[in-house]
N, C-alpha and C positions, 0 to 999 in steps of 0.2 A: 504493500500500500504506500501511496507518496505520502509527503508530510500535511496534515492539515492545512498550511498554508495554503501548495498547492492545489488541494482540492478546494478551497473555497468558492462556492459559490454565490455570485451576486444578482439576488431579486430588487430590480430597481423598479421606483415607480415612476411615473408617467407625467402626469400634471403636475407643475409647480418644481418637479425635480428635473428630470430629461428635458424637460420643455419650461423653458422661460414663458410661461402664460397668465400669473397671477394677475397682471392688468386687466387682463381679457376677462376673469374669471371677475374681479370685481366689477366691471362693465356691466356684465352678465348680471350679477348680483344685482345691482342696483336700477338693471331693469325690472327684473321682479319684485324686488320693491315696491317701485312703482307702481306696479299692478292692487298692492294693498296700501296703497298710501303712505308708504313710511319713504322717509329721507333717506336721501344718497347716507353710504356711507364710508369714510377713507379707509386706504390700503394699510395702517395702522388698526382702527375700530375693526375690522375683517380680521388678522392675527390675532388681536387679543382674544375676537369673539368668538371664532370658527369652532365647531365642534361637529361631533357625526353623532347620530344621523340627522341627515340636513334640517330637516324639522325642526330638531330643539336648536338647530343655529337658528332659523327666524325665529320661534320661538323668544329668545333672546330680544329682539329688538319689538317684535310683535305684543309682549304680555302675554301671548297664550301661544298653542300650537296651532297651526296652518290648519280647519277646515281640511276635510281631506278634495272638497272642491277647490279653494284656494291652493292647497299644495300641489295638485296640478296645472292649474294655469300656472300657476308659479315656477314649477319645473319645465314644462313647456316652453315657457318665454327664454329662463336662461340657456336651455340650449340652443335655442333658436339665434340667441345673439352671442351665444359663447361659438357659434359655429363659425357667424360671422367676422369674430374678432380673431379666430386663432388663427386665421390664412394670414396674417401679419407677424406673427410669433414666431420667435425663432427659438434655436435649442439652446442650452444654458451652455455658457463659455468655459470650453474647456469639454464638453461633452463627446465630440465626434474623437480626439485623441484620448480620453480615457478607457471608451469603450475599448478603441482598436486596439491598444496597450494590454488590458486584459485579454484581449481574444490571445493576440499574439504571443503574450507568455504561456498561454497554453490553456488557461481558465476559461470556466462557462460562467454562462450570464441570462439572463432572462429578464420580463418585463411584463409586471401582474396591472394594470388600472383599472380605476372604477369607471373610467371611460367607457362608453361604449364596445364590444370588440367589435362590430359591425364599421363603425368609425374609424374606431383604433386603427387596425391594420390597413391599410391605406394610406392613413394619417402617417404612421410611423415609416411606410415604405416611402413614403413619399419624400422624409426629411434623409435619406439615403442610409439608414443604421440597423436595418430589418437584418441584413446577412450579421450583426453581431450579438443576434440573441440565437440562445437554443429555442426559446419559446417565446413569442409573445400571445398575451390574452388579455384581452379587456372584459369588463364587466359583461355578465346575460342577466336579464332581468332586472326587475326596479332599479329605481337609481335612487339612492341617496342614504344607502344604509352602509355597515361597515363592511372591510376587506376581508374581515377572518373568515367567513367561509369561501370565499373565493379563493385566499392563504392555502387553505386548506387543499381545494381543489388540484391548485396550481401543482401542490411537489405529488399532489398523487398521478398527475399527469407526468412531473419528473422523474419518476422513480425509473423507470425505465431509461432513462436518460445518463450513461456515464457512471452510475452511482450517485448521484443527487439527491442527498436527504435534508431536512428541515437542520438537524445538528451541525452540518459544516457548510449552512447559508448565512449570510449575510443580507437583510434588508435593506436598502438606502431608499429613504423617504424623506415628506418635509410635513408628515402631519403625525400624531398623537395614534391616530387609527396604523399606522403604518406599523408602529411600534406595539399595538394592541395584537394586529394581526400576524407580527412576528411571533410573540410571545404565545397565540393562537395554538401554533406546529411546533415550538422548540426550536427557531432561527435567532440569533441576533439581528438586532437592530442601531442603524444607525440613522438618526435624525439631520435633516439638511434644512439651517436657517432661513434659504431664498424664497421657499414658494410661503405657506396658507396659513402658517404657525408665528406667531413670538417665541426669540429664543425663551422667555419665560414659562411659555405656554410648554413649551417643549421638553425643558427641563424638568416637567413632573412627569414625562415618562418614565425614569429611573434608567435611559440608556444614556450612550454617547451622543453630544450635540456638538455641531460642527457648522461653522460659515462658509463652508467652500462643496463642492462634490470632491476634490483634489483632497482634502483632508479626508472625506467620510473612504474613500477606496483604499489612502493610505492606512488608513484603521482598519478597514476591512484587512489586510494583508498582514496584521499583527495577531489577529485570530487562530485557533488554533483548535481544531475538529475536537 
């Protein structure tokens, strides 16, 4: 067997980490909003607030929970304008040479979002980086609840793959749920400050927090099956 190092593998996620889109995603936000009358709100108020499942995030600003008629107009809208804003989005700096860094040492790598996968893949082939995952999968069904069972799904789809267990993965995310969903299977997790979190927000998952994706892979590569 090689060293843990080696085998490590990395489950990254999608929105707000891979993809510089958190403008987009408040855009989005605060067109739905609108639809229930509540105020814009900044790319600050969105970190501190953000929570899954998306409901008790409006929740939060609303006084109650979204109607479940409200919660689909409301989900409805934001994709509708989240679709619109992301063809302007690029990928987070420094993304295209990490992935390829990993491939090329010899490591796997994957890519679980609560994106759509219908979307998803597309989206991702499109931004040229589809050949440096073993897997990618976006989200089937509702949208706006957590990653763990999809966590879940994901290494049972890897198991087959190389040897790929939950125990010698690595998560890199930028949200609370990413670190929920790691801890889901038996993965570590590491948190990335750019997309949907406050580093404070973040800091009460009880993993590693990092300002860069170039820090969270160097972490990744101190891990040890």
């Amino acid at each position: 067997m090689t060293s843990g190092t080696t085998r490590t593998h990395l489950v990254w996620d999608w929105n707000g980490t891979l993809l510089d889109d958190t403008h987009a995603v408040i855009q989005a936000t605060n067109a739905a909003f609108a639809e229930v009358e509540l105020a814009p709100i900044t790319l600050e108020q969105y970190r501190e607030m953000y929570t899954i499942p998306i409901p008790r995030f409006y929740e939060r600003f609303l006084g109650r929970l979204p109607t479940e008629a409200e919660w689909e107009r409301m989900d409805g809208i934001f994709h509708r304008y989240y679709a619109e804003q992301r063809v302007a989005c690029g990928l987070t700096a420094g993304v295209e040479e990490l992935l390829d860094q990993w491939q090329r040492a010899g490591r796997s790598q994957s890519l679980l979002s609560m994106y759509g996968h219908e979307q998803l893949v597309p989206v991702v082939r499109g931004y040229g980086i589809e050949p440096r995952f073993v897997r990618v999968e976006g989200r089937t069904g509702p949208s706006g609840g957590s990653k763990a069972l999809h966590m879940e799904r994901h290494f049972e789809a890897l198991a087959g793959v190389d040897g790929i267990a939950p125990e010698n993965s690595v998560v890199i995310g930028d949200a609370v749920d990413d670190a929920v969903a790691a801890a889901h299977v038996g993965a570590r997790a590491v948190l990335y400050t750019g997309g949907s979190h406050s580093r404070s927000s973040l800091e009460g998952a009880g993993v590693p927090v990092v300002d860069s994706l170039g820090e969270a892979v160097a972490l990744a590569r101190t891990f040890s099956a």
